[in-house]
N, C-alpha and C positions, 0 to 999 in steps of 0.2 A: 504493500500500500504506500502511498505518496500523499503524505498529511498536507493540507495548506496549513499554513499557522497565523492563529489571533492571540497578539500576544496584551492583554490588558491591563490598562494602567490607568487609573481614576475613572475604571467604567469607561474607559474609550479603549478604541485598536491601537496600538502603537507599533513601534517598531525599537529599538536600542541598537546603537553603533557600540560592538566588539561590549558587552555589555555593559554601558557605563549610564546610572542612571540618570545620568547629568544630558548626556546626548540622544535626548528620543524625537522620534518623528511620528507625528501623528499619521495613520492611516486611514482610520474612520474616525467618526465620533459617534458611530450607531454600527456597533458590530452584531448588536442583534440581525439588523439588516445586511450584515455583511456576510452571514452566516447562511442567512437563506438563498444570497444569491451563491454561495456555494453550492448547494445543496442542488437549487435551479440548474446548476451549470452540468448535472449530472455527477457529480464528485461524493461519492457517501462518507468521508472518513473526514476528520477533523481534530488538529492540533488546537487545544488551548494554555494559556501558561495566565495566572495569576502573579504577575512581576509584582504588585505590591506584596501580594501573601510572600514570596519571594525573601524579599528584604525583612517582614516581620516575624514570618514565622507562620503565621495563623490566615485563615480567609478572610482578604479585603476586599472580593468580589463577585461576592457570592449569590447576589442579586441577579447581574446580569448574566453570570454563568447559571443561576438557573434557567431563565429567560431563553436563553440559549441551546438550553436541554432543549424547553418547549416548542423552540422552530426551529431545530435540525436536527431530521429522525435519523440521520446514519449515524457511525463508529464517532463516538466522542471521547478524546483524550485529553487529561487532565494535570496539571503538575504546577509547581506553585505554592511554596508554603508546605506541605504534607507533613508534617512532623510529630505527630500524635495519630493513635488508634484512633480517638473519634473523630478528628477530621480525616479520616480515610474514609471511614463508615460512614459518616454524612455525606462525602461525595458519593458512595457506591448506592447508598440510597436514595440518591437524586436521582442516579439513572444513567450517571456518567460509566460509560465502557470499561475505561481503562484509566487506574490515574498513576501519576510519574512519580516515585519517591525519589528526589534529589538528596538532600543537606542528609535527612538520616539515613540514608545506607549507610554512611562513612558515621557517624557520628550516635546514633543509636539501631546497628543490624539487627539486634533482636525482635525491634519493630518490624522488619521485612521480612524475619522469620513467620513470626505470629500472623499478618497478614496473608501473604502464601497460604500460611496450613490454614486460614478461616475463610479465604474467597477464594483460590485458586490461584496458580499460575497465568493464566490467563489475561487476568484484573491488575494486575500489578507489573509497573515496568519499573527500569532503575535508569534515572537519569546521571549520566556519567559527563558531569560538564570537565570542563580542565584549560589547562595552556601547559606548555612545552611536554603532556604526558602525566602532569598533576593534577589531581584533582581539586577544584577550586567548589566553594561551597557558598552559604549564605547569600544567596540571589548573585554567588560569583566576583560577589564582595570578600572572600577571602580564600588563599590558596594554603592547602596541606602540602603533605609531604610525603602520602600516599599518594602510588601510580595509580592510572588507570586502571594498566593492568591486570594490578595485587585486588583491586574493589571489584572488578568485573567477576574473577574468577573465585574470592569471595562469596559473593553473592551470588554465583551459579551452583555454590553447593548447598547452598538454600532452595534452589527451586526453581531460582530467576531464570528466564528465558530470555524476555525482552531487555536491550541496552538502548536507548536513546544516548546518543554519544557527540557530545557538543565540543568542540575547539572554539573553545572563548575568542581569541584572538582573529579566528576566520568568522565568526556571527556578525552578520549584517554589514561586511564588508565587499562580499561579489567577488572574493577572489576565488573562489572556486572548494570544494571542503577538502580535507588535509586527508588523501587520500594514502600518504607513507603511514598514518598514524591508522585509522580503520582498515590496511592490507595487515597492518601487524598485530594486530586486537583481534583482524579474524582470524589469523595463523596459529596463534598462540592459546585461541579458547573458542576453536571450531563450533563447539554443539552450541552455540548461543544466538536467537538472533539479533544482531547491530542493526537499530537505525538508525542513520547519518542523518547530522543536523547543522547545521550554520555553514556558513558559506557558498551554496550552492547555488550557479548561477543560471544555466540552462539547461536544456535536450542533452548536450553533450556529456555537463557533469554527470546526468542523470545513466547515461550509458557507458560511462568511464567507473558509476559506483558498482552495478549489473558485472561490470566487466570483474572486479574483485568479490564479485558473490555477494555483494550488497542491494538486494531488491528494494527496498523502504527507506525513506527519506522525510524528510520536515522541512517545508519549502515558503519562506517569510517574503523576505524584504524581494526575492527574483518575481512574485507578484506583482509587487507594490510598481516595480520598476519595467512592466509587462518583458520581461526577458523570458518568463515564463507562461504562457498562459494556462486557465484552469481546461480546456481543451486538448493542449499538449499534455496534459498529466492524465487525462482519458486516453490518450492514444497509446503513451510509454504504458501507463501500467495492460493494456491489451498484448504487448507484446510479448 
């Protein structure tokens, strides 16, 4: 699957350059409405990221993310904040598909455990953000000393399937995603599946990821910037 992503900040669409809170662009101001012309476009699957809940900790946008449940009936994916069992379980009972644990994989795994064994593999992805190969945490507002790597394979003895795998430093820049770092995260921890995320900017990134066994992707600012259309992401994923 090939996610668009709405990434939301004060209840509107944004966007973030290389994630610095300080540099965002707005995309919409009514991403409910943004949602449906997804949906419209033929496209069933959908990235959402709570960047306040992010930085806090907790849900800051849970209003329009419900809103959101209610007019887009495809795959909804959720990440942003997740750092406690009940806000997991309040997303999974809104109706959201799939939500993303970022900050605590690295910071509380037993949480990722406990979830797994109470919803399934399935419901549950691990967002592996980073730069140079580290992992960076707190809405990316701070970087560990854990690899990738060491967290991915980690957390795949828990259960975890899904990796959403972000290169901070390539997010929302258009350079294309850091294709040396996801050939060597899939080499290293085959039975998992990687979704690529930041950086990517056309058709071609999108058949240079295919090419290293990477099918799934989360696809922001190459929207915004119509480098991509929601069209073209109908046709690659047909392929």
């Amino acid at each position: 699957m090939i996610f668009p992503a709405i990434d939301l900040k004060n209840s509107q669409s944004v966007r973030l350059f290389q994630g610095d809170y300080q540099a965002v662009t707005t995309i919409n101001d009514d991403p409910i409405q943004q949602a449906r012309q997804i949906e419209k476009s033929g496209v069933k699957q959908l990235h959402l990221v709570d960047l306040d809940g992010a930085k806090s900790g907790q849900p800051e946008n849970l209003t329009i993310i419900k809103q959101i449940r209610q007019n887009f009936s495809g795959f909804l994916e959720l990440g942003g904040g997740i750092r406690t069992y009940q806000t997991a379980q309040q997303y999974l009972k809104l109706g959201i598909d799939r939500i993303v644990i970022g900050s605590a994989a690295l910071k509380n795994p037993q949480l990722v455990k406990r979830l797994i064994d109470d919803f399934g593999t399935s419901k549950i992805a691990i967002g592996i953000d980073g730069k140079d190969g580290q992992v960076a945490t707190e809405g990316w507002l701070e970087q560990s000393n854990v690899t990738m790597s060491n967290l991915i394979a980690k957390m795949s003895k828990f259960g975890a399937k899904n990796f959403i795998v972000t290169d901070v430093s390539r997010d929302g820049t258009m350079q294309g995603p850091n294709l040396e770092l996801l050939a060597a995260l899939k080499e290293d921890i085959p039975q998992v599946n990687l979704i690529a995320s930041g950086g990517i900017r056309n058709i071609e990134d999108l058949k240079a990821l295919k090419r290293i066994g990477i099918d799934q992707s989360i696809i922001g600012k190459a929207l915004f910037e119509k480098t991509i259309s929601l069209a073209q992401i109908l046709e690659v994923e047909k392929c």
